[in-house]
C-alpha positions in Angstrom: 62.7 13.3 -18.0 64.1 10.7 -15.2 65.3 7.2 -16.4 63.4 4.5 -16.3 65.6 2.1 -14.1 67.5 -1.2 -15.1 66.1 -1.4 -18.3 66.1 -4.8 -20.1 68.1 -4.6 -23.3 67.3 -7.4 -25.6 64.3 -6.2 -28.4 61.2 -5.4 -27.1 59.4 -8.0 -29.2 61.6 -10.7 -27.8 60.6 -9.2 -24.2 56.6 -9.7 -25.0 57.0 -13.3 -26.2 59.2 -14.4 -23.6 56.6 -12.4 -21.1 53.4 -14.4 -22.7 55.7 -18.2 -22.8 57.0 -18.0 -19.9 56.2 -14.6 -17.4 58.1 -16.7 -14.3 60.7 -17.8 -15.8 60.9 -14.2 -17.0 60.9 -12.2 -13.8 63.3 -14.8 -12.1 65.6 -14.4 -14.8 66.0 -10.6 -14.6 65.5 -9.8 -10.8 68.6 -12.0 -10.2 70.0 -9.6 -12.5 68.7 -6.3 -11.6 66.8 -7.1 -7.9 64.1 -4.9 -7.0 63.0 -3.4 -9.4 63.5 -3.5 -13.3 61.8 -2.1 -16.7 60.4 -4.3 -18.9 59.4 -3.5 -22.8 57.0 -5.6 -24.1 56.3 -4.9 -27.7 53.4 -2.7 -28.6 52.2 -2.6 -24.9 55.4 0.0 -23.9 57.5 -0.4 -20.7 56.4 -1.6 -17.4 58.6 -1.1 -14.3 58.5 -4.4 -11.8 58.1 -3.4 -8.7 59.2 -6.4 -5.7 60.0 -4.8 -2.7 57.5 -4.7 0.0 58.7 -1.2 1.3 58.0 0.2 -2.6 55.1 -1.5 -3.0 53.6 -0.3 0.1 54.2 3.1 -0.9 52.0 2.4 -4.4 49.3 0.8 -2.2 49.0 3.7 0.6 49.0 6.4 -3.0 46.5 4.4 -5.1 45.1 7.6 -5.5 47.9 9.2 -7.7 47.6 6.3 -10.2 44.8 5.2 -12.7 44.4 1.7 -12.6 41.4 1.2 -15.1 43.5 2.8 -18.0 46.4 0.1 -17.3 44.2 -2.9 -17.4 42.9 -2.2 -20.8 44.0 -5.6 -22.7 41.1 -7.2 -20.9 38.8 -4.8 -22.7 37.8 -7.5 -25.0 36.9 -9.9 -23.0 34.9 -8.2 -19.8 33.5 -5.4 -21.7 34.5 -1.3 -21.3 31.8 -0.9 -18.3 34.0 -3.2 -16.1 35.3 -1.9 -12.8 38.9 -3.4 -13.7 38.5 -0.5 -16.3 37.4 2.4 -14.3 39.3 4.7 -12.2 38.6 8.0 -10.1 34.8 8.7 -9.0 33.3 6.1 -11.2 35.4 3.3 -9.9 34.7 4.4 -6.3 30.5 4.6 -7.5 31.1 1.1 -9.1 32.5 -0.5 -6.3 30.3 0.9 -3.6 27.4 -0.9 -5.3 29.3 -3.9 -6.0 30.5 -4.4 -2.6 27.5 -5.4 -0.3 26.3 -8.8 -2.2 30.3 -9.7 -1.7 30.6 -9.5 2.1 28.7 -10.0 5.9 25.6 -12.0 6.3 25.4 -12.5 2.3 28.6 -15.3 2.3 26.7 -17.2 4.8 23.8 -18.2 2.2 26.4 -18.8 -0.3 28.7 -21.1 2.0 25.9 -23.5 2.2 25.0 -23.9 -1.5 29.1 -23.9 -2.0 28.8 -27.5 0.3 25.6 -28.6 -1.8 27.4 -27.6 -5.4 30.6 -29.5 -4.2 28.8 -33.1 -2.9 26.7 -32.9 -5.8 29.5 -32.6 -8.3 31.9 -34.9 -6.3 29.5 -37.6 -6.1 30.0 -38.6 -9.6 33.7 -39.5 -9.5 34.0 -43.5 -9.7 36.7 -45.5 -7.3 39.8 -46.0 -9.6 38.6 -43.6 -12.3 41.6 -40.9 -12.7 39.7 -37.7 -13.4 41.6 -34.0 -14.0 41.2 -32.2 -10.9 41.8 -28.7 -12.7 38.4 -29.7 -15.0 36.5 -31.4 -11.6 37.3 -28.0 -9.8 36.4 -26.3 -13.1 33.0 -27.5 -13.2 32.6 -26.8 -9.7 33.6 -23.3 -9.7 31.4 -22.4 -13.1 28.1 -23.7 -11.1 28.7 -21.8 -8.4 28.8 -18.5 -10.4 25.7 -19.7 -12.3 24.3 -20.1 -9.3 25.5 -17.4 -6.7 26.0 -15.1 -9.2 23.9 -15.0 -11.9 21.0 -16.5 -10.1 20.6 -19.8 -12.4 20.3 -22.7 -11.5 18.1 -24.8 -14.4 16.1 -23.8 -17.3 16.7 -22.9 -20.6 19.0 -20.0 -20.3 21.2 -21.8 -17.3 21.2 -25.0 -20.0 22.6 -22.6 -22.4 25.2 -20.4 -21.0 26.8 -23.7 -19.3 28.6 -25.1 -22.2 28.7 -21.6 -23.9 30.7 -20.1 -20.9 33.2 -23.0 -21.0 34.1 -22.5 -24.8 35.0 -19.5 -24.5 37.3 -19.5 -21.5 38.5 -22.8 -23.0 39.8 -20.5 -26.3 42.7 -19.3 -24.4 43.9 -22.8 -22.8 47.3 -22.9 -24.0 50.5 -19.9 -24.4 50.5 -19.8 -28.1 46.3 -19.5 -28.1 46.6 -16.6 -24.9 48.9 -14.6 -27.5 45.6 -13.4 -28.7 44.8 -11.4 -25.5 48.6 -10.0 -26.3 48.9 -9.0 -29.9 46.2 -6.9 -31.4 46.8 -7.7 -34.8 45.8 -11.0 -34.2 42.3 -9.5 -32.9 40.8 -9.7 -36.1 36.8 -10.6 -36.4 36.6 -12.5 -39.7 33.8 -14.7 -38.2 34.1 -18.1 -37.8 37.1 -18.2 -39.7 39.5 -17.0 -37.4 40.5 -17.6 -34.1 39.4 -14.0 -32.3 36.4 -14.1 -34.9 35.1 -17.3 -33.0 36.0 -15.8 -29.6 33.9 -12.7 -30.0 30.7 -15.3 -31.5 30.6 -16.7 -28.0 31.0 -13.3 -26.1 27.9 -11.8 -28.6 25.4 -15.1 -27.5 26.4 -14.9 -23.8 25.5 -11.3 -23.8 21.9 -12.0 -25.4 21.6 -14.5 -22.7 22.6 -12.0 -19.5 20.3 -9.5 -21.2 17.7 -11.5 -21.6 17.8 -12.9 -18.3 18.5 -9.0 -16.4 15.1 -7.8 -18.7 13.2 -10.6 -17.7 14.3 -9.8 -13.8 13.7 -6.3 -14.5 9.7 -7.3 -15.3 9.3 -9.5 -13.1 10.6 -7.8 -10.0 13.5 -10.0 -7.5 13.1 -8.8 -4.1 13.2 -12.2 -2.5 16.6 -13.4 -4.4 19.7 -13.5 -3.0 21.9 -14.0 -6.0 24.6 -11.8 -6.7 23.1 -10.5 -9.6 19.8 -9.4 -8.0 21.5 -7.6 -5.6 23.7 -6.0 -8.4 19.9 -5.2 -9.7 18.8 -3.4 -6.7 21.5 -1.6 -6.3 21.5 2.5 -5.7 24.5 5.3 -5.5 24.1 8.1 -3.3 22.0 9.9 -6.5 19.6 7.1 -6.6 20.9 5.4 -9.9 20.9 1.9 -10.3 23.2 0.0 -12.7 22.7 0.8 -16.2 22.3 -2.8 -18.5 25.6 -2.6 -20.1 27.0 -2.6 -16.3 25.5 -5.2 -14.9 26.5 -7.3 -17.6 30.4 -6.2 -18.2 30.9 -7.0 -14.0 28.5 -10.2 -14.4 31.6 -11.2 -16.9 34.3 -9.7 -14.5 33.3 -11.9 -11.7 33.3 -14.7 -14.1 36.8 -14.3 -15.4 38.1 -13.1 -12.1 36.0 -15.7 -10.0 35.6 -19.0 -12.3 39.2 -20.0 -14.0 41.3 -18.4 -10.8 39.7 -20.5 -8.2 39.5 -23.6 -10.2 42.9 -23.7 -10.8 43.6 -22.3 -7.0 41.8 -25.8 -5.8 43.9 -28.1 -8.1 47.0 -26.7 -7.0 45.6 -27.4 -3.4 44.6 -30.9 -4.3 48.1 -31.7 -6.0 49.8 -30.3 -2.5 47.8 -32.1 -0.1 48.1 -35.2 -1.9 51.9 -35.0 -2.8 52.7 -34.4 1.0 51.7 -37.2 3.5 51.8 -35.1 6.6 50.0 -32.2 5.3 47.2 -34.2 4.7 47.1 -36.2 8.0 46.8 -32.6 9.9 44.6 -31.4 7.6 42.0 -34.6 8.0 42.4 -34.4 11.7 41.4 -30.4 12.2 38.4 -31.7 10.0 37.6 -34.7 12.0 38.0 -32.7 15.5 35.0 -31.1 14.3 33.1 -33.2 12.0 30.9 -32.9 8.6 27.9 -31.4 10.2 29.3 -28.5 11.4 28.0 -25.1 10.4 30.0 -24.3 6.5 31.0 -21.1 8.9 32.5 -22.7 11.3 34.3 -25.0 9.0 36.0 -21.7 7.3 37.3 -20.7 10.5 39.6 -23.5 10.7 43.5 -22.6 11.4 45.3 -25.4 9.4 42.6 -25.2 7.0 42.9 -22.0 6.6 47.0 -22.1 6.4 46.6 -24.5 3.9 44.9 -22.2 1.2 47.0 -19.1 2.4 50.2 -21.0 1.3 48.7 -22.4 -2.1 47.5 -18.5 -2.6 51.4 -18.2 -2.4 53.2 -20.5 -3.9 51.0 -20.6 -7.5 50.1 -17.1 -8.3 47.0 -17.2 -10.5 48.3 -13.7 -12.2 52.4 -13.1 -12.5 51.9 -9.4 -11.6 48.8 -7.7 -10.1 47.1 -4.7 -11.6 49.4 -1.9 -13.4 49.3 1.4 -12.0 50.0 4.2 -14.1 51.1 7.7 -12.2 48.4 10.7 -13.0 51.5 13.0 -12.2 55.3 12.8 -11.4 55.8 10.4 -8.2 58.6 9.4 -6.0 58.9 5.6 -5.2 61.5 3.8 -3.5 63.3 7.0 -2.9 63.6 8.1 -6.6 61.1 10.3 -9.2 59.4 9.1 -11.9 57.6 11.2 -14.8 53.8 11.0 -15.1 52.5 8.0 -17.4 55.5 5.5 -15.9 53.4 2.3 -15.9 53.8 0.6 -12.3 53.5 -3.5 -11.7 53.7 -5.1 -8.2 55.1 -8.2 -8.8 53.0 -10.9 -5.9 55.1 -13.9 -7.3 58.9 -12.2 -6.5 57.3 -10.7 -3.5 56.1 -14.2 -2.3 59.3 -16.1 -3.2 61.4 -13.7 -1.2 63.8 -15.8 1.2 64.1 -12.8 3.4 60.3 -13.1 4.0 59.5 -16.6 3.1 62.6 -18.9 4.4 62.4 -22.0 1.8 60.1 -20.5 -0.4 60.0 -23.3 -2.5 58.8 -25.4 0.2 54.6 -25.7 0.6 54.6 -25.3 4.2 51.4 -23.8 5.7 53.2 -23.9 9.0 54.3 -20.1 8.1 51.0 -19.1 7.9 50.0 -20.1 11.7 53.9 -18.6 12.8 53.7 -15.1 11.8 51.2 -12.6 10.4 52.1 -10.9 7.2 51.8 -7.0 6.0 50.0 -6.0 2.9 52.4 -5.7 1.0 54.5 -9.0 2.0 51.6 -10.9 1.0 48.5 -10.0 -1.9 47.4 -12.8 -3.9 44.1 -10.8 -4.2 45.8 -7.5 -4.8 46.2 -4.2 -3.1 45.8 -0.8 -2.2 41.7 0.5 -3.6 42.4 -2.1 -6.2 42.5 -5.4 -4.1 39.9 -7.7 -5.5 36.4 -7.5 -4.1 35.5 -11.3 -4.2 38.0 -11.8 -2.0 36.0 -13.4 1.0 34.3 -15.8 -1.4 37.0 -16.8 -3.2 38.9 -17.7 0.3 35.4 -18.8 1.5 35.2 -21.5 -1.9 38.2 -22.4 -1.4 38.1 -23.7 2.5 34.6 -25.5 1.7 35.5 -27.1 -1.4 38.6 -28.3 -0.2 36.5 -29.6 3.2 33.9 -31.5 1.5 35.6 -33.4 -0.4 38.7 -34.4 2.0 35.7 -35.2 4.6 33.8 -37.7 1.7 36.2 -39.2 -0.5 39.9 -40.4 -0.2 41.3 -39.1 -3.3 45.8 -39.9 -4.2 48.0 -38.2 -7.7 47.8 -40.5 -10.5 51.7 -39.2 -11.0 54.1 -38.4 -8.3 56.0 -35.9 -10.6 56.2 -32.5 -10.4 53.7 -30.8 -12.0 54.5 -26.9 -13.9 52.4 -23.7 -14.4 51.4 -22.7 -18.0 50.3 -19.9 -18.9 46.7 -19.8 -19.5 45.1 -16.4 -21.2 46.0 -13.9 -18.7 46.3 -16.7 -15.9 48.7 -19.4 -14.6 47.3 -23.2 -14.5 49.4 -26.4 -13.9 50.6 -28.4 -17.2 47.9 -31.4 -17.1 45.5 -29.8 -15.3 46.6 -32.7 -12.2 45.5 -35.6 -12.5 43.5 -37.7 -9.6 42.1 -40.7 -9.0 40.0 -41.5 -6.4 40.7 -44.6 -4.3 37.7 -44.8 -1.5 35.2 -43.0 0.7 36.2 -42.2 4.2 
């Protein structure tokens, strides 16, 4: 059997709390000690070994096929359901992800960038001049209509009415690291109804469930073929067999995209906000690449914008909305990095050392989107959406919400920080937000 390598010492237990406090602080800590790459032991979940050298991780990538990914994600069972792709590997994940992949790409983001613009105004439009608002909850409430709308289709109605506030709840239960401990330690996942915490967690999952089944029966009868929503194309759907996604599919990767989509890109956007408006010059470029081509412009065209562009690229960097991407555990024995490992070693790519790397990322600590427009970056020097089969398949529209999110409201409003001090990530369920959420005030229209 071939040793794990540099394996952390202190009890396993003290590893997993540490990990679900503070998972930066964490990795910092120990690949000053031990670089590359390290073993961690967190509690019941067994070890992991960190993975942050590019060369290594590109090796994992270009194998994905010797490694189940499904198997390793399977703490997020409980929230997105067992027919989630996040949970598949092999020939079902390649099925699943062939019919997920078309509403996701191509012409189909170019409807979507124009509703995006309309969702954004219509939202923005009810800030007040010298109101401070949380820009984490403004982008929030943002993001959550647009996968009501793009998504799952809704847009008003009973249903839509419904699933608003219910959908916000329940993201909401894991807002802080001591309520995210949940997600961590199973024998806190106990149902005793409204009494405990997990109890009222899995309440809201069972009414949004009756709500996405009652609205894919209803499309089912009434037939979609002129929608354009995520979930209609989901619907009509067909594998090389001829089989369409079975209920219990459609809705497990309807709740995917939501807790993949929703909380990461909200939280993306405030981070963006905050760096804009804590650095003068960033901003100045940023308003003149907009202005050089003006708020009418095709949404399209907007996207395309370099500095624009740079901007959400270095954001993507510097606040990782995961601390690690997908586990990958090895089907058989595998050689990484120039050394063996037995079959079941547990794999995690670490983006956040990766992106932090002065070798790759002079004055990491800096925002400077600058790098982005200097020099192009491999795979595996830069993921914030992943890698290798496993990379996330919103991708485009998350980068695509982003850009015209960011551009209609920097083209409308004039927004400044209501604090000039730093702000910190938390941890919040199995993502990173900042402390505060940001707060903004807005100070005039342009």
């Amino acid at each position: 059997m071939s040793q794990l390598p540099n394996l952390i010492t202190s009890p396993p237990w003290w590893q997993l709390i540490n990990w679900i406090i503070d998972p930066l602080g964490f990795q910092d800590r120990y690949s000053r000690k031990y670089g590359d790459i390290f073993t961690m032991h967190l509690g019941g979940l067994g070890p992991y070994v960190l993975v942050s050298n590019p060369q290594a991780i590109q090796e994992i990538f270009s194998q994905d096929f010797k490694f189940d990914a499904g198997r390793g994600n399977e703490l997020g069972e409980p929230l997105v359901g067992k027919n989630s792709l996040m949970l598949m590997d092999g020939d079902r994940h390649r099925r699943e992800r062939k019919l997920l992949m078309p509403p996701f790409h191509g012409e189909r983001l170019q409807t979507y960038a124009k509703q995006i613009c309309l969702i954004t105004a219509q939202f923005a439009s009810q800030w007040q001049i010298g109101q401070p608002f949380v820009a984490r909850t403004a982008m929030q409430k943002i993001s959550l209509e647009m996968i009501l709308q793009i998504v799952f289709g809704l847009s008003a109605g009973e249903r839509y009415e419904q699933l608003k506030p219910l959908l916000t709840d329940w993201i909401d239960m894991t807002d802080s690291p001591l309520r995210s401990s949940l997600l961590f330690l199973k024998f806190l996942q106990q149902d005793w109804g409204t009494w405990s915490p997990w109890g009222r967690m899995k309440q809201r999952q069972r009414q949004v469930h009756r709500l996405l089944q009652a609205e894919i029966e209803e499309r089912r009868a009434k037939g979609n073929e002129a929608r354009t929503d995520v979930l209609s194309l989901m619907m009509a759907a067909r594998d090389e067999n001829g089989e369409a996604m079975t209920d219990d599919e459609l809705r497990d990767e309807l709740l995917t995209i939501l807790f993949a989509g929703h909380e990461t890109t909200a939280t993306t956007l405030a981070w963006a906000l905050y760096q804009i408006h804590q650095q003068p010059e960033v901003r100045e470029k940023l308003l003149k690449e907009l202005d050089s081509l003006g708020e009418s412009s095709p949404p399209m065209e907007i996207a395309q914008l370099p500095y624009l562009t740079a901007v959400c690229q270095e954001t993507l960097r510097m606040y990782p909305v995961l601390p690690v991407i997908f586990p990958r555990i090895a089907k058989s024995p595998v050689q990484i990095a120039g050394q063996w490992f037995d079959a079941e070693t547990t794999f995690m790519p670490t983006n956040y050392l990766v992106h932090y790397r002065e070798d790759i990322y002079p004055n990491a600590r800096q925002f400077k989107p600058e790098r982005f427009l200097e020099r192009q970056y491999s795979a595996s020097e830069y993921f914030p959406f992943g890698g290798g089969s496993r990379r996330c398949l919103g991708y485009a529209l998350a980068q695509l919400e982003m850009k015209l999110v960011l551009a209609t409201i920097l083209f409308k409003y004039q927004l400044a920080l209501v604090e000039q001090k730093p702000v910190k990530l938390q941890r919040r369920g199995f993502t990173l937000a900042p402390t505060g959420g940001v707060r903004m005030v807005m100070t005039g229209r342009r």
